[in-house]
C-alpha positions as a printed Julia matrix, in Angstrom:
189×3 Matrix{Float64}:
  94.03  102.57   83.19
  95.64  103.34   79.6
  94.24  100.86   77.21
  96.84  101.12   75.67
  99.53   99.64   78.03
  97.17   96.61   78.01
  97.27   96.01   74.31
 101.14   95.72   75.01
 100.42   92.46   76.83
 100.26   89.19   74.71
  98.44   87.07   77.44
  97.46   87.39   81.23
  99.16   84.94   82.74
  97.85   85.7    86.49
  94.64   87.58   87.24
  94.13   90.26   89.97
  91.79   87.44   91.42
  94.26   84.68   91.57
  97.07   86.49   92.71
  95.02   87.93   95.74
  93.84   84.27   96.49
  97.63   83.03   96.19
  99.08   86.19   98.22
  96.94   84.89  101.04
  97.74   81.41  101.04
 101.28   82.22  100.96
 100.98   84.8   103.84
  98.88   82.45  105.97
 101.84   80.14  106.04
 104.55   81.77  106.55
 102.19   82.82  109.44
 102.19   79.56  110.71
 105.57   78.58  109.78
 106.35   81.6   112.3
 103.57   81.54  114.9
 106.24   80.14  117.69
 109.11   82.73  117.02
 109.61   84.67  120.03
 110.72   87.72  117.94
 109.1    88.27  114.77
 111.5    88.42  112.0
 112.22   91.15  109.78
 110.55   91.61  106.49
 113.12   92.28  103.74
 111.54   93.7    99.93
 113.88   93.83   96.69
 113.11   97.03   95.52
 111.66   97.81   93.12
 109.73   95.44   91.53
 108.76   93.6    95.13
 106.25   96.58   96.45
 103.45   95.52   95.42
 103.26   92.07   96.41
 105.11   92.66   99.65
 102.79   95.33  100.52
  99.73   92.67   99.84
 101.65   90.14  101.89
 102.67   91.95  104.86
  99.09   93.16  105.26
  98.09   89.42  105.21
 100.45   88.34  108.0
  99.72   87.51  111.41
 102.13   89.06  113.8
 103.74   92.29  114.02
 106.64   93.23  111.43
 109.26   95.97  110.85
 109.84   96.38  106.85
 113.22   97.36  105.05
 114.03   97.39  101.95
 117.53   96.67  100.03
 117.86   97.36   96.21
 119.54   95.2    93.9
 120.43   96.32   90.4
 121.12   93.72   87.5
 119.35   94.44   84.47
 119.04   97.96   84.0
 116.51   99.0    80.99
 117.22   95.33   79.3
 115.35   91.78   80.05
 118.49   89.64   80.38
 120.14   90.14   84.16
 123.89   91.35   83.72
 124.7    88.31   86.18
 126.69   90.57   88.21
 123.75   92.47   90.86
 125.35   95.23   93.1
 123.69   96.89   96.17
 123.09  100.23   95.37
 120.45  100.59   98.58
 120.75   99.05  101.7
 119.34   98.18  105.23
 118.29  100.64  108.22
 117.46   97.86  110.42
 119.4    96.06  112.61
 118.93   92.66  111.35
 121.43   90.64  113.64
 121.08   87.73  115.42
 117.31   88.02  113.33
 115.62   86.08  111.02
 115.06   87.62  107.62
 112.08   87.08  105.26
 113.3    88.13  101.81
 110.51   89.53   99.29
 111.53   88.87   96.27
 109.48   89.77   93.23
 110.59   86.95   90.95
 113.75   84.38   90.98
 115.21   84.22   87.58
 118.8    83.21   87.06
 119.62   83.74   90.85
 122.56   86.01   90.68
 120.26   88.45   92.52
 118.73   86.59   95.47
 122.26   84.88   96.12
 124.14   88.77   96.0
 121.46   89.74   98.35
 121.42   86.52  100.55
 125.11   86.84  101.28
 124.65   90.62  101.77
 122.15   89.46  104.86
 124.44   86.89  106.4
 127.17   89.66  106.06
 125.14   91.9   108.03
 124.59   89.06  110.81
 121.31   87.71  110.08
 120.49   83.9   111.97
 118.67   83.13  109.0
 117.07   84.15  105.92
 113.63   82.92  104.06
 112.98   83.73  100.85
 109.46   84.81   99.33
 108.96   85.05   95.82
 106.15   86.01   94.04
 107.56   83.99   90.79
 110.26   81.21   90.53
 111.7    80.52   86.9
 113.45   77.56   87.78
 113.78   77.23   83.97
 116.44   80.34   83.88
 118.49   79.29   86.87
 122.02   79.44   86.78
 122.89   79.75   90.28
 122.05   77.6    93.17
 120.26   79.56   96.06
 121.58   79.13   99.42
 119.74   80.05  102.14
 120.92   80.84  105.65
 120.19   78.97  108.24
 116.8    77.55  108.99
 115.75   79.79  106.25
 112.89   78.33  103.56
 111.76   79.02   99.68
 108.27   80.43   99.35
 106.96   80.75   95.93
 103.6    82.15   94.88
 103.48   80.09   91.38
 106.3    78.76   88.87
 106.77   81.72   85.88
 107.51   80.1    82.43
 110.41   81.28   80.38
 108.86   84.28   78.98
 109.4    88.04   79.92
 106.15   89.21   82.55
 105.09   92.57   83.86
 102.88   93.89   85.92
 102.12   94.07   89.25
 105.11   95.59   90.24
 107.37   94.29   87.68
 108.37   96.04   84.7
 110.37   96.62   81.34
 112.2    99.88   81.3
 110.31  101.03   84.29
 106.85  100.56   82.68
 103.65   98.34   83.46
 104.46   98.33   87.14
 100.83   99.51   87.91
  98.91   96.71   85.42
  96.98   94.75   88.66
  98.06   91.39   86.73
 101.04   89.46   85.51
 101.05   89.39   81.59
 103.74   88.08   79.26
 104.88   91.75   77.18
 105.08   91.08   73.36
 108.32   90.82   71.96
 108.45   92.82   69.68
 108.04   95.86   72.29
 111.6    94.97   73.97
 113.36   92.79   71.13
């Protein structure tokens, strides 16, 4: 891996090693929160930053799922969300009259996950879970509504700082670092 790209991070906040350990844990209960369903629900990722850590999840689950994905667009190249998200990809599945698990790759303000919540329940969805890989509760400005009998998953509370890695990025780059690491400031400020 360029060395560089890792001298861009200011500290690891997550290692590979936790976030395998936590990707399993969260996986093993939505498993069980599910095990009873008599039609497995449909597995929704936020593209782009959610691949990774969907892909680790869905792997970990323990019944069969069909994947989509949706894409939401709020921040473009910058590290603030615009607070207005738009659509710009949507569904192939059929997802009514299904539940929807959400794979989100972190909750920040909530503009996003709400946009793309009431995008599900306008395409007839019974309910919709959300998964997040990180919550910053600290950054909210909206409050999340889920649908139905729908429930928040969370792999581990972010702190008000700008992360990358594993999937998540700034201007498209450090997607591919294996952990989450706060990017120094003076790279994006």
């Amino acid at each position: 891996m360029n060395t560089t790209m890792h001298s861009h991070i200011e500290t690891i906040l997550w290692s590979e090693d936790q976030i395998s350990r936590r990707v399993s844990e969260l996986a093993a209960e939505v498993s069980a929160d599910f095990a009873g369903c008599s039609r497995a629900p449909i597995v929704v990722g936020v593209a782009t930053g959610a691949f990774l850590f969907l892909a680790d999840f869905v792997r970990k689950i323990d019944f069969s799922v069909s994947v989509d994905f949706v894409r939401a667009e709020s921040y473009g190249s910058g590290t603030e969300s615009n607070g207005a998200p738009t659509i710009s990809l949507d569904l192939k599945v059929d997802i009514n009259a299904r539940h929807v698990i959400l794979v989100e790759d972190i909750v920040d303000t909530g503009h996003t996950l709400s946009r793309v919540i009431k995008h599900l329940k306008s395409k007839g969805a019974s309910s919709v879970s959300v998964c997040t890989f990180l919550d910053k509760p600290a950054r909210r400005k909206v409050n999340v509504q889920l649908v139905g009998e729908g429930k928040f998953y969370r792999g581990f509370e972010c702190p008000d700082c700008f992360v990358v890695g594993y999937g998540m990025d700034f201007a498209e780059q450090y997607r591919n670092l294996p952990y989450i690491g706060v990017l120094k400031p003076e790279l994006y400020e």
